[in-house]
C-alpha positions as CSV (number, residue, x, y, z in Angstrom):
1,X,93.8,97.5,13.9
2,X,94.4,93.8,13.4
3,X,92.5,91.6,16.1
4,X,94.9,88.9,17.3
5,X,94.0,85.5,15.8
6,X,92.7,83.7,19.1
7,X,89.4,86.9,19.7
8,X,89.2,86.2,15.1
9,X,88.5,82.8,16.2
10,X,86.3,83.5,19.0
11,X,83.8,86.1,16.9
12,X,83.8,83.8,14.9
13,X,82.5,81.3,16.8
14,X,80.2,83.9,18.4
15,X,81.3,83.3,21.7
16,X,81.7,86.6,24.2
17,X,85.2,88.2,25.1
18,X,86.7,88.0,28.5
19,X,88.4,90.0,30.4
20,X,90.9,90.1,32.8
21,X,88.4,91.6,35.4
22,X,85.7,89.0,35.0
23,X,88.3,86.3,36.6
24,X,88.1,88.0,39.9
25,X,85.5,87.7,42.8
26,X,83.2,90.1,43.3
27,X,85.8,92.9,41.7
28,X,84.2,96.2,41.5
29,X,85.4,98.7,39.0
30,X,87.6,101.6,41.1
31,X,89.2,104.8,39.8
32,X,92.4,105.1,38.2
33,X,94.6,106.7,40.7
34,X,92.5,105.0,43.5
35,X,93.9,103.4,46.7
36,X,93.3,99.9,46.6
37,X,90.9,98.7,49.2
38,X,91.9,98.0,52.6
39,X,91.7,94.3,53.6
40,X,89.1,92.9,55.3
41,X,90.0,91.8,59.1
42,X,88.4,88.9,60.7
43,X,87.4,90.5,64.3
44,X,89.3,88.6,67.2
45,X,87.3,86.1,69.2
46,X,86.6,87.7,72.7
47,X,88.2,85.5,75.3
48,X,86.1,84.6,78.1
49,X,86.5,86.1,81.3
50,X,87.8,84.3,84.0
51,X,86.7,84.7,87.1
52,X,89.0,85.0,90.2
53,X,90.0,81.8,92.4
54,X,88.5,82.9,96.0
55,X,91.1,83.5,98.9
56,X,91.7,80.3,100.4
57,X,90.9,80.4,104.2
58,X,93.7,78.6,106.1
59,X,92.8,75.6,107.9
60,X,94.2,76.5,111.4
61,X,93.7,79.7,113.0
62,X,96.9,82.1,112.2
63,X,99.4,82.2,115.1
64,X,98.6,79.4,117.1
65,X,100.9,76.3,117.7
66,X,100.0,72.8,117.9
67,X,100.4,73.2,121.8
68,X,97.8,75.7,121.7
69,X,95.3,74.7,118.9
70,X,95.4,71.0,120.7
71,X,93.6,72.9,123.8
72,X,90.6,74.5,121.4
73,X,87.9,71.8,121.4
74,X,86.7,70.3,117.5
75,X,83.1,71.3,118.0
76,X,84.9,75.2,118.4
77,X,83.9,77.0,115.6
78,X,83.8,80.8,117.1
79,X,87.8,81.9,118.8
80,X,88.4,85.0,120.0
81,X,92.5,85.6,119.5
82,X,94.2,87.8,122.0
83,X,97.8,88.5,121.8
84,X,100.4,90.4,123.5
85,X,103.5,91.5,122.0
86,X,105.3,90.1,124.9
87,X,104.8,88.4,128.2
88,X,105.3,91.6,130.0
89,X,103.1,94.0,127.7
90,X,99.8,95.6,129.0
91,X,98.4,96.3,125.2
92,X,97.5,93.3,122.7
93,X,95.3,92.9,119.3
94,X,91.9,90.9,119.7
95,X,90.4,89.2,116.2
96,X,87.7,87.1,116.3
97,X,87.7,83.8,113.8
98,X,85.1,81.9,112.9
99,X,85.4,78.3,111.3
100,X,82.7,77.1,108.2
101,X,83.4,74.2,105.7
102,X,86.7,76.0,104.1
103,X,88.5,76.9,107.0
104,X,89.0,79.9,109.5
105,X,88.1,83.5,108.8
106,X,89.2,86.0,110.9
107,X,87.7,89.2,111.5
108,X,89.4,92.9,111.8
109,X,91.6,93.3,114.3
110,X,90.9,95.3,117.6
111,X,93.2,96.9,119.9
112,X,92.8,95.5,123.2
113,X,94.3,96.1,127.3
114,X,95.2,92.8,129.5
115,X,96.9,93.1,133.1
116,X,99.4,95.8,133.8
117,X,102.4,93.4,134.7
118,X,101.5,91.5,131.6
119,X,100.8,87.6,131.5
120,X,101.0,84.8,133.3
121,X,101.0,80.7,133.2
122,X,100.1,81.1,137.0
123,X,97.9,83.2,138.3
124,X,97.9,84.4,141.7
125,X,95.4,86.4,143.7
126,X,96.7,90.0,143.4
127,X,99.8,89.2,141.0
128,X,98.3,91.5,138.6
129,X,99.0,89.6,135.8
130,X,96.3,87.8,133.2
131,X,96.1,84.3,133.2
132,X,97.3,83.1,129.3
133,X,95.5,79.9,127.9
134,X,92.6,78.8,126.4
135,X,89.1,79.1,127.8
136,X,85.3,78.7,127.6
137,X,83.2,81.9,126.9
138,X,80.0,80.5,128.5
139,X,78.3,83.7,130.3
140,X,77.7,87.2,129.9
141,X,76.2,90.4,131.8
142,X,76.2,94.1,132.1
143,X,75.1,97.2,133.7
144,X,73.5,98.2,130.3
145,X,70.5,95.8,129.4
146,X,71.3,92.6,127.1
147,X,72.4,94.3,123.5
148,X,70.9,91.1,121.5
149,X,73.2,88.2,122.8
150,X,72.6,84.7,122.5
151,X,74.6,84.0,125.8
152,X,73.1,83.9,129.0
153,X,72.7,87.6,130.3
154,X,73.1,88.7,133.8
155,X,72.0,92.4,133.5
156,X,72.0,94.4,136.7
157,X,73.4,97.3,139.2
158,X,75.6,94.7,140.8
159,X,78.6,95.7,137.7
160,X,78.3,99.4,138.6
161,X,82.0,100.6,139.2
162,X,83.9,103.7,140.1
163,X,86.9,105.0,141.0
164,X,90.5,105.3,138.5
165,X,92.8,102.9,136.9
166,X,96.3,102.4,137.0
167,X,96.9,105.5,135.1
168,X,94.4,108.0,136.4
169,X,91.6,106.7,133.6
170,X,88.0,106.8,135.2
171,X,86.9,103.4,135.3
172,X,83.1,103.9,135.2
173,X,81.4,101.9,132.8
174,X,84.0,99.8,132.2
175,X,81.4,96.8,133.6
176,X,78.4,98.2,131.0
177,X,78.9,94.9,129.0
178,X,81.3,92.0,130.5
179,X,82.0,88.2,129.3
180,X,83.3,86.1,131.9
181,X,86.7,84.1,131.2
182,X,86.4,80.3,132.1
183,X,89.0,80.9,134.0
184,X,88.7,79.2,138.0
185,X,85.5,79.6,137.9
186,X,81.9,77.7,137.4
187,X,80.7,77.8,133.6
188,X,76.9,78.5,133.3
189,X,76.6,80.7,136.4
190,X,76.4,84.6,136.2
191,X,79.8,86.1,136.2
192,X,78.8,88.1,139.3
193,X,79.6,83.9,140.7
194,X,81.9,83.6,142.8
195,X,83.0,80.1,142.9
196,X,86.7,79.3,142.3
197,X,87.7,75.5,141.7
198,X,91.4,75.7,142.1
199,X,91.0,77.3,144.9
200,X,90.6,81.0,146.0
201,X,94.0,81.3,146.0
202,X,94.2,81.3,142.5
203,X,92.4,84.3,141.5
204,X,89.1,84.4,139.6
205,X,86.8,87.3,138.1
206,X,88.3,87.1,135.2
207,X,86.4,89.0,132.4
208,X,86.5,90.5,128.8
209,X,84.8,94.1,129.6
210,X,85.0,97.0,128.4
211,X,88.3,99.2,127.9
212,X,89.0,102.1,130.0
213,X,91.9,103.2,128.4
214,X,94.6,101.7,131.0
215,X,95.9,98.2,132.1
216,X,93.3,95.8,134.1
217,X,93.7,94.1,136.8
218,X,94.0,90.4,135.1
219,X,90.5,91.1,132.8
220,X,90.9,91.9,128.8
221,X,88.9,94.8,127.7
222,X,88.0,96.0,124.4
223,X,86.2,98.7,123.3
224,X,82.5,99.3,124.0
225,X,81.1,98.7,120.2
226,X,83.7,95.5,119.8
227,X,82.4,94.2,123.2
228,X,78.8,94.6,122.0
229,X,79.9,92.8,118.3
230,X,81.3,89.9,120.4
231,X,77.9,90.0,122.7
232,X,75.7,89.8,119.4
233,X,78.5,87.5,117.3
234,X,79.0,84.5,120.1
235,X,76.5,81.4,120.1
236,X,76.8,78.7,122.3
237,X,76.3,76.5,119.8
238,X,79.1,76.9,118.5
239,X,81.1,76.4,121.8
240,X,82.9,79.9,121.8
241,X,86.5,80.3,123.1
242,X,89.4,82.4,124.2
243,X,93.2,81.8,123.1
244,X,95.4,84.5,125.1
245,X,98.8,85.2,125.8
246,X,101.7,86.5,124.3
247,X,102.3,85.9,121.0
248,X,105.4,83.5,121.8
249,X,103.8,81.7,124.0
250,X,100.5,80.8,121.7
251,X,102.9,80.1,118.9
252,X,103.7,76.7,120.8
C-alpha cells in the first residue's frame, strides 16, 4: 500500500510516527467493545456543623406584670411563682426561677394547694383566704431535722400536728418541713414567732409547708420532696421571694 506523502516525508526525515492516542493525557489502551470510563468526581466539601443558638432566657420572670415585678427587690435572684387559676381557686402551679447574667430560668412546675376560699388582697383573721403579694422567704423549720438548708432552721416538736382538713385528709406531717411567708410577721425570727406588725387582726402564720392533699387555711403547700428542693435550693444571699396570687392578678 501507498504511504500518504506527509509519513514518506517523515521516514524520511527519520522522525517517529504519531498517533492519535499519544495526544491524550495519561490514555490507557481499553478493549474494543469496552465502556468508556466513568468520570472522576470531585468529593463535596463537608460543611461545617453549626452548632445550635442556646434558648434565650427571658429577661422578666413569665407572668408577672409591671405592678408585680416592681414589688420583687433587684438584689432578688431566687422567686418562687405561685398562681392560681382564679381568685377563688384552692389548687395553683408553684415554679421556682432563678436569675444569672442571661436572664430568668425557671424550674418544673409543681402542683400546689393555697386557702380553701381562694385569695385575697386583705387578709383577715379566719377569712380563710391566702394573702396574694410578694414576700420575703427569710426563715425555715420542721418537725423533721434540717434537710441541708442554708436558711435559718427551727427544728423541733413544737410543728407536730393532728387532726383532718377541710376534706377529711389527715393533716399529720403536713408541718415536717415549713417556710414562713413574710407575711405580718417579723423576718429573722423562727416561724413558730408570733409577732404580727399590722396588727393581730390581720392574720399571720403564714407558711409554705407541706401538702396534705386538701385546701389550707391561708398557707401554700407543696409536696414533701418539692418542699425539701426549695429547703436545699434557697440562699439568703440571694434574697429569696414569693410572688402569689391568681394569675390575673400577678399579671398586673
Amino acid at each position: 500500500m501507498t504511504l500518504p506523502r506527509r509519513r514518506l516525508l517523515a521516514a524520511a526525515a527519520g522522525l517517529p510516527l504519531l498517533t492519535a492516542a499519544a495526544c491524550t493525557e495519561a490514555a490507557s489502551p481499553r478493549a474494543e467493545n469496552a465502556p468508556p470510563p466513568a468520570p472522576t468526581r470531585t468529593p463535596a466539601r463537608a460543611r461545617p456543623r453549626v452548632a445550635a443558638a442556646p434558648a434565650r432566657l427571658p429577661r422578666d420572670i413569665p407572668g408577672l406584670g409591671p405592678r408585680t415585678r416592681a414589688r420583687i427587690p433587684a438584689g432578688t435572684r431566687q422567686a418562687l411563682v405561685v398562681t392560681g387559676p382564679s381568685h377563688r381557686s384552692s389548687t395553683a402551679t408553684a415554679v421556682l426561677y432563678e436569675r444569672g447574667p442571661d436572664g430568668w430560668r425557671g424550674g418544673p412546675a409543681w402542683p400546689a394547694h393555697n386557702a380553701l376560699r381562694g385569695w385575697t388582697r386583705h387578709h383577715t383573721v379566719g377569712d380563710l383566704r391566702t394573702p396574694a403579694g410578694v414576700y420575703g422567704l427569710t426563715d425555715a423549720g420542721g418537725l423533721d431535722p434540717d434537710p441541708g438548708t442554708k436558711l435559718p432552721y427551727d427544728h423541733g416538736p413544737a410543728f407536730s400536728i393532728d387532726g383532718r382538713g377541710f376534706e377529711g385528709e389527715p393533716l399529720a406531717g403536713s408541718f415536717d418541713y415549713v417556710i414562713a411567708i413574710n407575711y405580718n410577721r417579723k423576718p429573722g425570727t423562727t416561724p413558730l414567732d408570733w409577732t404580727r406588725p399590722l396588727g393581730d387582726e390581720r392574720g399571720g402564720g403564714i407558711w409554705l409547708h407541706v401538702d396534705h392533699d386538701g385546701p389550707t387555711s391561708g398557707c401554700v403547700s407543696v409536696a414533701k420532696r418539692h418542699m425539701r428542693t426549695l429547703l436545699r435550693t434557697l440562699e439568703p444571699r440571694k434574697k429569696p421571694m414569693v410572688a402569689m396570687g391568681p394569675e390575673s392578678w400577678l399579671a398586673r
